[in-house]
N, C-alpha and C positions, 0 to 999 in steps of 0.2 A: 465317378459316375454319379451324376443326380439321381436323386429318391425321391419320389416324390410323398408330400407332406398330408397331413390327414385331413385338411380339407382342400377343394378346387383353389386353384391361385391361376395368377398370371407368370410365366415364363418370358423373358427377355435374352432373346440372342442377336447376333448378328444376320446369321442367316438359320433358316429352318430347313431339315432335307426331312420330308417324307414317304422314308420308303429306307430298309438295311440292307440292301443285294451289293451284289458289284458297285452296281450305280452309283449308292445313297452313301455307302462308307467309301466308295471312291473317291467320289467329291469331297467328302469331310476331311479323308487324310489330304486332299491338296488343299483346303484351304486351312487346316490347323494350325498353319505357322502364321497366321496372319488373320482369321476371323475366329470367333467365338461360335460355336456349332451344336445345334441341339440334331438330332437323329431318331426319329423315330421308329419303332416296331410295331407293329400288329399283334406278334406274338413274341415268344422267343428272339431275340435279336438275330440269329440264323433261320429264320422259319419262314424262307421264301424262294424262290425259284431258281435263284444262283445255288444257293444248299445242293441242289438235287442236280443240277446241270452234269451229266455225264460225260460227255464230251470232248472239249475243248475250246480255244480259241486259236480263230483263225490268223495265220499272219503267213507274209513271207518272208522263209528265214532261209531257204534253199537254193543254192546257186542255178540249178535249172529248174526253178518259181521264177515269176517276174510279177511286179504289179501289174504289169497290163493285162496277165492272163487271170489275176483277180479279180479284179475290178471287171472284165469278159466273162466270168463266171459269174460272178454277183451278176451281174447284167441279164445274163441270158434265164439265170435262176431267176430273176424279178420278173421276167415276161413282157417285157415292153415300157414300165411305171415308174422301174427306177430312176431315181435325179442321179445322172452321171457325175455333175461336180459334187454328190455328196457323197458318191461312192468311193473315187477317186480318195477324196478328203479322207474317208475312215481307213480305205486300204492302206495308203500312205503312212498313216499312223499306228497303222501295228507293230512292227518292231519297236517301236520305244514305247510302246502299250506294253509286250513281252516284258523289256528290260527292266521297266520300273515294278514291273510284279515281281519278278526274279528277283530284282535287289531287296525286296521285301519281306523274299525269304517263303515266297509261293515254293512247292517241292515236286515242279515238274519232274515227269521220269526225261531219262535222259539215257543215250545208248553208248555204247564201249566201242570208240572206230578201233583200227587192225593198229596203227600205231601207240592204242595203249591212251589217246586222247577221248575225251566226252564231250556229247554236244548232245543240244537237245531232240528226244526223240520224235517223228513228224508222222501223224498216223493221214487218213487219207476219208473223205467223209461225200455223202453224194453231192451233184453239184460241183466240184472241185478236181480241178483236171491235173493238178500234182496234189504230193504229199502237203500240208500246209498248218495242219493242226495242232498246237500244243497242246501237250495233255499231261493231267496226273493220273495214271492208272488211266481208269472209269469213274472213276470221281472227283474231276478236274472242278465242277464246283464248289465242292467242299473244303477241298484244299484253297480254293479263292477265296472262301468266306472266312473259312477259320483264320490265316492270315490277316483278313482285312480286319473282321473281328477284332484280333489281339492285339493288333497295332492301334487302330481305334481305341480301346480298351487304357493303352497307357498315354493314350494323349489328354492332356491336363485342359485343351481347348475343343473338348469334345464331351457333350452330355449322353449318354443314350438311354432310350425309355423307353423301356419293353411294355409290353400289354400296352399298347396307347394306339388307338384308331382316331383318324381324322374324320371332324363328323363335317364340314365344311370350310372354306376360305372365307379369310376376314377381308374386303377390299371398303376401298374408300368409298365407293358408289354406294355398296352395301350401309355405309355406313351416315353416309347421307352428304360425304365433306364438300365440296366445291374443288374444282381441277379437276386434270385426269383421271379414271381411274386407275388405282395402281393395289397389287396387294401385298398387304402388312402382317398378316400372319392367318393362325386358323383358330378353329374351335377343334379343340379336341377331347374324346372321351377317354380317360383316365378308367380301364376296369375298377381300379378299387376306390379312386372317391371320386367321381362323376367329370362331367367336362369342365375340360381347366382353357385358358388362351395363353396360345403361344405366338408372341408376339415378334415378327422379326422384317425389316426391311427386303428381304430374299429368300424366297420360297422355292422348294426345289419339288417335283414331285419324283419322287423316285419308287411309286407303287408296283410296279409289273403289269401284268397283262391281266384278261377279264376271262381266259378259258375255263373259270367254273362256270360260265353260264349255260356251257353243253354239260348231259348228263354225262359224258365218260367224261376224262379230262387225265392227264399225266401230271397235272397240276397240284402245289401242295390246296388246304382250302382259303388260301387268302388269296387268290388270285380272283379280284370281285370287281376288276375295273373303279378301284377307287378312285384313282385319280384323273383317271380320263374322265368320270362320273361328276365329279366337283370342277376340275378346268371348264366342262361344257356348263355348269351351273352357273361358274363364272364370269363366263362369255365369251371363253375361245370355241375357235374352230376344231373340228377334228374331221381326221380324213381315213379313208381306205379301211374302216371298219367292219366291211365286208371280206375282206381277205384273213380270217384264220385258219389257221394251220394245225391239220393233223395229223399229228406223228405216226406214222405207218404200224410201229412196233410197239406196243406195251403186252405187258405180259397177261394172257389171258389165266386169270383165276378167280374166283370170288374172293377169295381174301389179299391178294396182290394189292389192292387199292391203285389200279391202274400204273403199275412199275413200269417203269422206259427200259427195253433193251436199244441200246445205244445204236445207234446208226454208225459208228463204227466196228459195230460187229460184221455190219456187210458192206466195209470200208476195207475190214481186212478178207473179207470170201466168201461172206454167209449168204446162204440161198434161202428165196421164198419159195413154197411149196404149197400144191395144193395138198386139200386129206389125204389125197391118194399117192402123196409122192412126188406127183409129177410140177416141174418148174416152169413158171407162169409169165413171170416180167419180161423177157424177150418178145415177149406179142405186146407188149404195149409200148415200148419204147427198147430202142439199141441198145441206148446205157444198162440197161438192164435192172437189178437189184440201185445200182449205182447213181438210178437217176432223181431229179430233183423229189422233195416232199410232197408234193401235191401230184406227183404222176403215182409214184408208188403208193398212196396212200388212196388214191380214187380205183386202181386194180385191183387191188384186195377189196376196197369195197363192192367194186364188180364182180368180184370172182364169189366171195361169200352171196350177195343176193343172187347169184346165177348158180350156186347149188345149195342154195339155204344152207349154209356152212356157217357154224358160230366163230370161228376162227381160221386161219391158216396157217403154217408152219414157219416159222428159222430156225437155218438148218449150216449150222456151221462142225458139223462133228466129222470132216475131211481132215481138218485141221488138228493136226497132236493135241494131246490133252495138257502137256504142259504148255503151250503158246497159248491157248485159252485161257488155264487158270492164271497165266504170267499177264496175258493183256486185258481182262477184266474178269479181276480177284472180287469185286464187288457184285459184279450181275451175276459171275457163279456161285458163289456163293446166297446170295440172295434167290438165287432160283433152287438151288439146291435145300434152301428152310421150306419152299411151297412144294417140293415131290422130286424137281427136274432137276435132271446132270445133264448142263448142255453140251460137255466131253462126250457124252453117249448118246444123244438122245436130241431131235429136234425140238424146238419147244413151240404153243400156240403162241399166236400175236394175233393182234386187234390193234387197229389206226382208232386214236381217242385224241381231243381236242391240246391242242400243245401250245399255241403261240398265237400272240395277237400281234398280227403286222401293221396295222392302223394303229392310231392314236392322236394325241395331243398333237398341232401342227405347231411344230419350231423350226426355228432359222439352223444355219449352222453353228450357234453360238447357244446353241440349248433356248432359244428366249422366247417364250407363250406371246399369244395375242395381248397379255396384259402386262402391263407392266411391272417388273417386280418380280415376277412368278415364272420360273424353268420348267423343261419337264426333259428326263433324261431316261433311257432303257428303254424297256418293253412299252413302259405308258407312251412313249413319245411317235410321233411319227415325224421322222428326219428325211425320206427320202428312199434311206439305203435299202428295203427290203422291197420296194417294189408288191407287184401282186403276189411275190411268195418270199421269203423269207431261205435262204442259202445255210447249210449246215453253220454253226459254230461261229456266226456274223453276229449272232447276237453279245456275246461277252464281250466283244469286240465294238460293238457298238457302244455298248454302257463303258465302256472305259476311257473311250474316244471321246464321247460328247457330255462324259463326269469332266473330264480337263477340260473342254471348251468353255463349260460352265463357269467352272472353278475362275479360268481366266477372264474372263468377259466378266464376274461377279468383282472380282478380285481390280479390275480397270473402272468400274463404277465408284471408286472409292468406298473410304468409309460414310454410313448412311444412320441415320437415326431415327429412330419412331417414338422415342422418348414419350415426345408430346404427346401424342395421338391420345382418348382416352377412349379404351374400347369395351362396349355393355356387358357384362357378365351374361354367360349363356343361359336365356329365360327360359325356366320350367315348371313357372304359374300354374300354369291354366292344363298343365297335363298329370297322367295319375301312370299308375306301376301296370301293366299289362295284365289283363286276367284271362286273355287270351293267346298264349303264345303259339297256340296249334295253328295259327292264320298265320303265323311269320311260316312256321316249318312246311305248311302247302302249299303259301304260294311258291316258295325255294324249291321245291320240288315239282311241281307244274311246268313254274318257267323251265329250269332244264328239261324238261321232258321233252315242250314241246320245242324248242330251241334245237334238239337234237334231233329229232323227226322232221321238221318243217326246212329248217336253216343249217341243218350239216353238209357231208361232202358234195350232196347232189342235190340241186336244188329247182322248185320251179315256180313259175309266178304264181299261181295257186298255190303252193306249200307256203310262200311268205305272206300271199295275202292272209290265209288263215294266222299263221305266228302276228300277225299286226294286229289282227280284231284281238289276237287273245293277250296281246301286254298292253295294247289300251285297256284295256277293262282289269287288268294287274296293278297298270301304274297307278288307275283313278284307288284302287283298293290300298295300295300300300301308301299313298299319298294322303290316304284317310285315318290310316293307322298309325301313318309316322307324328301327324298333327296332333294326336291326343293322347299318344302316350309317349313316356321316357324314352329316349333311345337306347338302345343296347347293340351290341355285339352284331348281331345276328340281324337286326332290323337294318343297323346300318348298311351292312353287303347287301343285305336284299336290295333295300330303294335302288342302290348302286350299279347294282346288276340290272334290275330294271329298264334302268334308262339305256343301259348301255346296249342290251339287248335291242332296245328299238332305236337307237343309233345303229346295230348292223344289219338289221333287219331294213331300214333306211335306205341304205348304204348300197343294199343288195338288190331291192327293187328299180332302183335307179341305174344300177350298171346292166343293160341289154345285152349282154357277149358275154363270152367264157373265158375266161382269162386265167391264169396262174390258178388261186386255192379257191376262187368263186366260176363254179362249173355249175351252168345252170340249163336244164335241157329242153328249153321254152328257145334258147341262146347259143345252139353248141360251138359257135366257132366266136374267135375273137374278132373285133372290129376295128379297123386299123385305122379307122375317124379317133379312136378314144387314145391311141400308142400316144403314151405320155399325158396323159390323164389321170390324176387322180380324183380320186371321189371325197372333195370337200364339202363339208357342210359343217354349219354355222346354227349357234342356238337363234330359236324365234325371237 
């Protein structure tokens, strides 16, 4: 693994992946045997949203599954938005997504059949009309990272670089050359000696999603819309950035820091409950508990503001207490440090920001508006999530269009930037912050009002307001970022910024109610828009 050196330098790879989840060291292990690979972190080389992923990934591996009744759930869970040939395309590829994780030495659980044989075990999640889920425990993405991690880790054609944020992309335009534009690498900040360039023909973004920009979020805190942030600086387009998704279940406590109880807890029987006991989801939809994220997650919101309730219950203690502590050793546990035994005891939940379904608009080949430049996972928008996002589609997405990348990178040939000679990153004219209390209020404003104005229920007055208040954010942080250093924490902010008023955008412009954008100016969908998405393009 590279170190880096006690002053800024220049980095030279074949391709740069920014971003370490599934996605980012996905990509890397495919193309290890054939490109030279830098990988960057944020923080911690695990300290991103695959870590935390409870779940699983989706695929069909059961004789009575079919694809078609996938790709029919993905479908009906997207709400009208999803690209069907790209649904098709990822469903397709889940089994041999599975296999090559399995061969890697991922440690899915796996069940004991009656003739003494093992196969893997298939839990069942909303959305999803069979069993379909592969899972470790409740910590299926830890077991995905650790793995990818360690394999990464002994690859000889693999740098990784922890504490390292992207403070922007290097493209030719930017850079003044004549041709296309195309880009060539980025500026990055190095926490301990300032921004260095990382120079590479093939840029991937593999940042994740932007759900810290609401005040709750299930999210670790690097989830700042980076890369969707700098693609749009860049000059792609992004789309459907109105549709995020909020996870019905985190654990309500003040020191939880917003924990996910897993959607497979009421995959396997777990019931919502008001205070008082009584069970709610059957009046909002048949499926019941079981149905899509944006239905369970707007009920509970309705049920809490229709009795001023700080939370509502799940409530899985029907269920023996050894089958709970056997199917999620981790959420009992971990509830069991804040007070609760969910063996005995209902626990409260709270729906808190989880998933960005929009992003970066690519082809099926992973490839950005620009040349040069990927964007894979959560940052990307492929198609497949439509106006809501389908349980356990998402690890399955990063793993699906990490290989398309990797191939379609890998069919470009070998590429050189040698020549290029690119400016060191100019910090003249700017001095050390003596204000950092303006980074830390505007950070907390914008969530504030992002989550009052722009959450589950929303209406044309609520965004009009959230517009006056991030123009008058961005003009401030765009005044801040010009005079002084960049750091850590300025950088997510600007990042967030923008990206807030990309969904805020995004929201004013979709007139209907659709999937995770319920607006009540709007309440029904508009079958003028089925198969629409909300593109938009920087000025």
């Amino acid at each position: 693994m590279n170190v880096s050196q006690a002053k800024p330098q220049a980095h030279h790879h074949d391709v740069l992946i920014i971003g370490s989840g599934a996605a980012g060291l996905g990509l890397a292990l495919r193309l290890a045997s054939h490109r030279r690979v830098a990988v960057l972190s944020k923080g911690p080389i695990t300290e991103g949203n695959t870590f935390y992923a409870q779940g699983g990934v989706s695929a069909v591996l059961d004789d009575q599954d079919s694809l078609d009744a996938h790709v029919q759930d993905t479908l009906s869970a997207g709400a009208g938005l999803c690209v069907e040939e790209v649904v098709r395309h990822t469903v397709e590829q889940g089994p041999e997504s599975i296999r090559w994780l399995t061969e890697l030495g991922v440690p899915f659980t796996r069940e004991t059949l009656a003739d003494g044989r093992t196969q893997l075990h298939l839990t069942r999640e909303g959305g999803h009309s069979h069993r379909r889920v592969v899972h470790a425990a409740d910590a299926t993405g830890k077991a995905i990272e650790d793995t990818l991690v360690g394999q990464a880790r002994r690859s000889d054609n693999i740098d990784l670089f922890e504490q390292h944020i992207a403070v922007d992309l290097i493209t030719t335009g930017k850079l003044g050359m004549p041709g296309p534009n195309r880009c060539v690498g980025a500026y990055v900040l190095d926490r301990a000696n300032g921004v260095e360039i990382f120079q590479a023909p093939c840029v991937v973004l593999a940042t994740g999603g932007a759900s810290k920009v609401y005040l709750y979020s299930s999210n670790p805190d690097g989830a700042t819309g980076d890369g969707i942030a700098m693609a749009w600086r860049a000059g792609c387009r992004v789309a459907n950035m109105e549709f995020m998704q909020f996870h019905p279940t985190c654990l309500y406590h003040p020191k939880a820091k917003s924990f996910l109880i897993s959607e497979a807890v009421r995959g396997e029987g777990g019931k919502l409950l008001l205070p008082d006991g009584t069970p709610f989801m059957h009046r909002f939809d048949p499926r019941g508990e079981l149905a899509p994220r944006d239905i369970v997650a707007r009920a509970i919101d309705h049920e809490m503001k229709r009795l001023g309730a700080e939370y509502v219950y799940l409530d899985i203690t029907h269920k023996p207490a050894e089958f709970i502590r056997g199917h999620f050793p981790t959420i009992h546990e971990h509830c069991l440090s804040f007070g609760f035994d969910m063996t005995r005891e209902p626990l409260p939940v709270v729906p808190a920001a989880h998933y960005t379904c929009g992003g970066i608009a690519t082809d099926l080949r992973a490839r950005t508006d620009l040349d040069g430049l990927y964007a894979i996972g959560e940052t990307a928008y492929t198609g497949l999530h439509g106006a809501n996002r389908m349980a356990s589609n998402s690890l399955l997405e990063c793993l699906v269009f990490a290989r398309a990348a990797g191939e379609d990178i890998l069919a470009r040939g070998p590429l050189d930037n040698g020549t290029l000679v690119i400016p060191p990153w100019d910090e003249s004219r700017v001095t050390d912050s003596d204000e950092e209390v303006v980074v830390s209020h505007n950070w907390d404003e914008l969530r504030r009002f992002m989550w009052d104005y722009v959450g589950i229920v929303r209406t044309t007055k609520r965004l009009e307001r959230a517009r006056h208040r991030v123009d008058l954010l961005m003009t401030e942080i765009h005044e801040y970022y010009s005079n002084f250093r960049v750091t850590n924490d300025l950088l997510e902010l600007r990042n967030l910024a923008l990206v807030a008023d990309i969904i805020i955008r995004c929201a004013l412009s979709r007139q209907e109610s659709r999937g995770l954008h319920y607006t009540l100016d709007y309440p029904e969908p508009d079958p003028k828009l089925d198969g629409m998405p909300t593109m938009v393009a920087p000025p």
